[in-house]
C-alpha positions in Angstrom: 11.2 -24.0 -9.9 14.2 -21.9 -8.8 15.0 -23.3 -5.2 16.9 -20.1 -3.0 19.3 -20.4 -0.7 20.4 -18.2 2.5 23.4 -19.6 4.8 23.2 -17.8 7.7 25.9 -19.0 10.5 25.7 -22.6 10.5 22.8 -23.0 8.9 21.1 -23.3 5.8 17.6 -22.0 4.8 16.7 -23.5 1.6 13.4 -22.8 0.1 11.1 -22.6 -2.8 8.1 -19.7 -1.7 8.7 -16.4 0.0 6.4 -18.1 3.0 8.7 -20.7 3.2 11.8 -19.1 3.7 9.7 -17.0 6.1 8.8 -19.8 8.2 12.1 -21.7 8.0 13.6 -18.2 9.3 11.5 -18.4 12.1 12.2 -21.8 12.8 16.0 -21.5 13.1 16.5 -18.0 14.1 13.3 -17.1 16.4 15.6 -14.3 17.5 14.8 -12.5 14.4 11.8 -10.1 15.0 9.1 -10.9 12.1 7.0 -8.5 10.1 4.3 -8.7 7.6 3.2 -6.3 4.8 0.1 -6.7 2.9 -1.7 -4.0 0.5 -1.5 -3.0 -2.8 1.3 -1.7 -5.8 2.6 1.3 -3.7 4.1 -2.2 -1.5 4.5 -4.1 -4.6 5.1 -1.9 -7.8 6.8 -4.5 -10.4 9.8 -2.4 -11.2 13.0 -2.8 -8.6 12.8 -0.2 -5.9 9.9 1.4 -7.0 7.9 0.1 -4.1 7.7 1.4 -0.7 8.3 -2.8 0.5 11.2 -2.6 -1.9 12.7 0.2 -0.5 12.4 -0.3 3.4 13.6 -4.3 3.1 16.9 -2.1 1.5 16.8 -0.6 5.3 15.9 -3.4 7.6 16.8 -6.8 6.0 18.8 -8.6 7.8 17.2 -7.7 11.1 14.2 -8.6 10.3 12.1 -12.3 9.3 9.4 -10.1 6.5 7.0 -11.6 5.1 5.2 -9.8 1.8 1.7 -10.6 1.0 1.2 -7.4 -1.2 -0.1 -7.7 -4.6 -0.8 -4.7 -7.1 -4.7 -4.1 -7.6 -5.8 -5.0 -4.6 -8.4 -2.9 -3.2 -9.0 -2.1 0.6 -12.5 -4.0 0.6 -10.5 -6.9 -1.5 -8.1 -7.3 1.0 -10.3 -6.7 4.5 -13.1 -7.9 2.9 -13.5 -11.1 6.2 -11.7 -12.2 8.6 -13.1 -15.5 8.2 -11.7 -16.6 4.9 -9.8 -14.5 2.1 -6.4 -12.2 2.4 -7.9 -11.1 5.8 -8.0 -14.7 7.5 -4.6 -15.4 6.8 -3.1 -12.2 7.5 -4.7 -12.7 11.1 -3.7 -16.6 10.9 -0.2 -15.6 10.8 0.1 -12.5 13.3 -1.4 -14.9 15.6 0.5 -18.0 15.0 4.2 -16.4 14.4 3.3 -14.2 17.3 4.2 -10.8 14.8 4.4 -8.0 16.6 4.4 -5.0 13.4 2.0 -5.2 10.5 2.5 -2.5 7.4 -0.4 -1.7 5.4 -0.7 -0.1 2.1 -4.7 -0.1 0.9 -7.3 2.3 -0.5 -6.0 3.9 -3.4 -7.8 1.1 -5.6 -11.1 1.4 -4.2 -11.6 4.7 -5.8 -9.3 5.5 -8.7 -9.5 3.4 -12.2 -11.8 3.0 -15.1 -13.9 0.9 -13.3 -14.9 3.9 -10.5 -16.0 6.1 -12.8 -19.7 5.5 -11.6 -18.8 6.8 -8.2 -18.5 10.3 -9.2 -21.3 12.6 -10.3 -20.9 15.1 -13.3 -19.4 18.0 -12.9 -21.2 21.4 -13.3 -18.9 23.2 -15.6 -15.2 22.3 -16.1 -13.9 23.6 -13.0 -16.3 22.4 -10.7 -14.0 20.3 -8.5 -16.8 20.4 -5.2 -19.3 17.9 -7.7 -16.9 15.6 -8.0 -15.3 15.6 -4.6 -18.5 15.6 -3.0 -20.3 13.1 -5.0 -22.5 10.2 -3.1 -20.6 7.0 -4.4 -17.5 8.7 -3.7 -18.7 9.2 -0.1 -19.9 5.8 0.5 -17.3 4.3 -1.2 -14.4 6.2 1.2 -17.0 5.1 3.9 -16.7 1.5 2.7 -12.3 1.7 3.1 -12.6 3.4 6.2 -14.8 0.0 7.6 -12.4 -2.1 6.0 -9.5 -0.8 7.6 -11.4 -1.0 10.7 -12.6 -4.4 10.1 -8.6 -5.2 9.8 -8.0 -3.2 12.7 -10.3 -5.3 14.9 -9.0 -8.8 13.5 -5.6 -8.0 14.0 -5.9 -6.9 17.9 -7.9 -9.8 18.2 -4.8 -11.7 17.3 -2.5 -10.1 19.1 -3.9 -7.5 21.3 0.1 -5.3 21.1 0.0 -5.3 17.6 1.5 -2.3 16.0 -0.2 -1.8 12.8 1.7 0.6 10.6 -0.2 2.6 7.0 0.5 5.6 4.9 -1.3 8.3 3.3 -0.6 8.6 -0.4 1.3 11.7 -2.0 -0.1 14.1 -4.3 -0.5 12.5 -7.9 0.4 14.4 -10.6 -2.8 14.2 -12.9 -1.3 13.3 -16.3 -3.0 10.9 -18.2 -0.1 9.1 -18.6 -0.1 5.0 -18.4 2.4 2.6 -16.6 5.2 2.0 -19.2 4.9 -1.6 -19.6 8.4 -3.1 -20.5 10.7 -6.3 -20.0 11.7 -4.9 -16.9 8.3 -4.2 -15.3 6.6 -6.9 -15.9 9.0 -9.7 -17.5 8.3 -11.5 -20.4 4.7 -11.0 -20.1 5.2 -7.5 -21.4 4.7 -7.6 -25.1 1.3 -9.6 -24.1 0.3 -7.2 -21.8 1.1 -4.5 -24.0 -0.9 -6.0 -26.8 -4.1 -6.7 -24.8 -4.2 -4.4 -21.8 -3.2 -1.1 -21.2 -2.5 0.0 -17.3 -3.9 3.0 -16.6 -3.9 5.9 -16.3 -6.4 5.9 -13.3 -7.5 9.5 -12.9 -7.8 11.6 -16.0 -10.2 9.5 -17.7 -12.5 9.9 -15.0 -12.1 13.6 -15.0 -12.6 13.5 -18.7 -15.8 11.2 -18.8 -17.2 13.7 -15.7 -16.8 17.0 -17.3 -13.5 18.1 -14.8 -11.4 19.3 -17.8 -9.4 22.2 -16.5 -6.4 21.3 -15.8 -5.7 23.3 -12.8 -9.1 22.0 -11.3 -7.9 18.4 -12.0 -5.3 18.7 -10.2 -6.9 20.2 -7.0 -9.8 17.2 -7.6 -6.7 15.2 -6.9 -4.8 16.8 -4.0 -8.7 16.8 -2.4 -9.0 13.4 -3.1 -6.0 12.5 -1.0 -6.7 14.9 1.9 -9.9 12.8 2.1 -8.4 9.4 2.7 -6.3 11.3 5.1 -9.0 13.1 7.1 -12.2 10.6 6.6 -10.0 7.4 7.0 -6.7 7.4 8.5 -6.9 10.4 11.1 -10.0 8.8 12.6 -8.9 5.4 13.1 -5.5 7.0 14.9 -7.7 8.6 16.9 -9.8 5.7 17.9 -6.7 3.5 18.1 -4.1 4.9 19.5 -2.6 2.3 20.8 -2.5 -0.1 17.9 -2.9 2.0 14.6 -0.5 4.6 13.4 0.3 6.2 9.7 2.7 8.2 7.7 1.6 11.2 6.1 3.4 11.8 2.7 1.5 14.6 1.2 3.6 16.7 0.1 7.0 14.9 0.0 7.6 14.5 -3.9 6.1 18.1 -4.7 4.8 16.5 -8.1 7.9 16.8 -9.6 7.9 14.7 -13.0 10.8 12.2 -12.4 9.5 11.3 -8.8 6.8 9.7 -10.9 6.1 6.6 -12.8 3.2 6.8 -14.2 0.6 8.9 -13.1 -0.6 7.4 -9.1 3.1 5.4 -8.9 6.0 7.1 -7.8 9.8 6.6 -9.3 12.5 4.3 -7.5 13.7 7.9 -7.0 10.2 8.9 -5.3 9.6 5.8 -3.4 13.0 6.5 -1.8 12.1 9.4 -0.5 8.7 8.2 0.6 10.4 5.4 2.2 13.2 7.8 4.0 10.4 9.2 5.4 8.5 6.4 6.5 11.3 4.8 8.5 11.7 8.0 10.5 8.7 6.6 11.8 9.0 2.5 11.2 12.5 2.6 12.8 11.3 3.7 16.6 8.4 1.3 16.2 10.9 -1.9 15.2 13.3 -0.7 18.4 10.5 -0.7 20.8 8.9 -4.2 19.4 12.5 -6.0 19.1 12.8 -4.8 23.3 9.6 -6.9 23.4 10.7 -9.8 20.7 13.9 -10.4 22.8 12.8 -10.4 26.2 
């Protein structure tokens, strides 16, 4: 196992896990303000940079003890499923024991995109007829479902620490393309050629659109701008609303304006895209870390 090293002053930090070094940081340098990020691929895309996570450590590292829990997959009710045991616990275990005072969260998208959500939706009418689709029961109850997640997270982590700033996004427009995420050496490492051979990733939208009926193009796109103004106004406007003082989000609809080479594939954004997205979110992350380090350091 490759053992890393970071000399910082005097001192040496030498560790084998990303926790490790995390808690060794904190140990020797308790000046430096920690953070933790948990969610799914838009924190922890494979390829360099094209991650939010990648993008913002770019910004603050150096400043900041982070800790990345993120894994690509993971769905909202996955990753807030208890806070008694699972990816919940310890994300509370740690904001209470290390005393964190900014949590980033990137969840939902999972819960209802992917082959395996195609039962959510009902079939559409003719093939325009986004409002079917949109509108559709198991879609409801399943943006219901995120919304109590995120609530369920919400709750756990004030528990922990009652200042918490817990910081999300909204995700951008998608351009609906069918296309897959290019699986190469670089992606994925030398896994690829496996992966490639057994599993194909993605795409995530189109087939459901296909399968349903939705196959106008134009309408398949709206299905997924409305889709995204849903998360937004079912999930992440309300819990602002209700907690103001702990829970805040970025809104990035609209910032790649679907052009092709801010995207990856067709729900991940470029290193290109995820820089902008990540531009934007500091605008916001940037006051919060200010006011917290006042906090941390006094």
């Amino acid at each position: 196992m490759k053992i890393l090293v970071v000399v910082m002053s005097n001192k040496i930090i030498d560790y084998k896990t990303e926790f490790g070094r995390f808690k060794q940081m904190n140990r020797y340098y308790p000046e430096i303000m920690p953070i933790i990020s948990e969610g799914d691929s838009w924190f922890s895309y494979p390829l360099t940079g094209a991650n939010l996570m990648d993008q913002l450590v770019f910004k603050f590292e150096g400043c900041i003890n982070y800790l990345r829990l993120e894994s690509s997959g993971h769905e909202a009710q996955q990753i807030f499923k208890s806070t008694s045991s699972g990816q919940l616990k310890d994300l509370i275990k740690h904001i209470a024991f290390f005393k964190v005072p900014i949590v980033l969260l990137s969840a939902g998208g999972n819960d209802v995109v992917g082959k395996s959500k195609i039962d959510l939706y009902e079939m559409a009418n003719h093939d325009r007829d986004v409002a079917t689709l949109i509108n559709s029961a198991g879609l409801q109850a399943e943006l219901l479902a995120v919304k109590d997640s995120f609530e369920r997270a919400i709750l756990g982590l004030i528990a922990a620490n009652p200042d918490i700033r817990i910081i999300t996004h909204s995700y951008d427009y998608p351009i609906v393309s069918g296309n897959a995420a290019p699986i190469t050496i670089n992606s994925l490492g030398l896994i690829a050629p496996v992966v490639n051979v057994f599993k194909q990733v993605g795409p995530w939208i189109f087939p459901i659109l296909k399968e349903k009926g939705l196959t106008n193009q134009d309408a398949q796109q709206m299905f997924a701008e409305q889709l995204i103004n849903q998360f937004h106004d079912f999930i992440l406007l309300p819990l602002k609303n209700q907690y103001t003082d702990n829970f805040d989000f970025v809104d990035l609809r609209g910032s790649l304006n679907q052009i092709n080479y801010n995207w990856n594939d067709e729900i991940h954004p470029s290193a290109a895209g995820f820089e902008i997205l990540a531009n934007k979110f500091w605008q916001k992350l940037r006051p919060e870390i200010i006011n917290a380090y006042r906090k941390w350091q006094s």
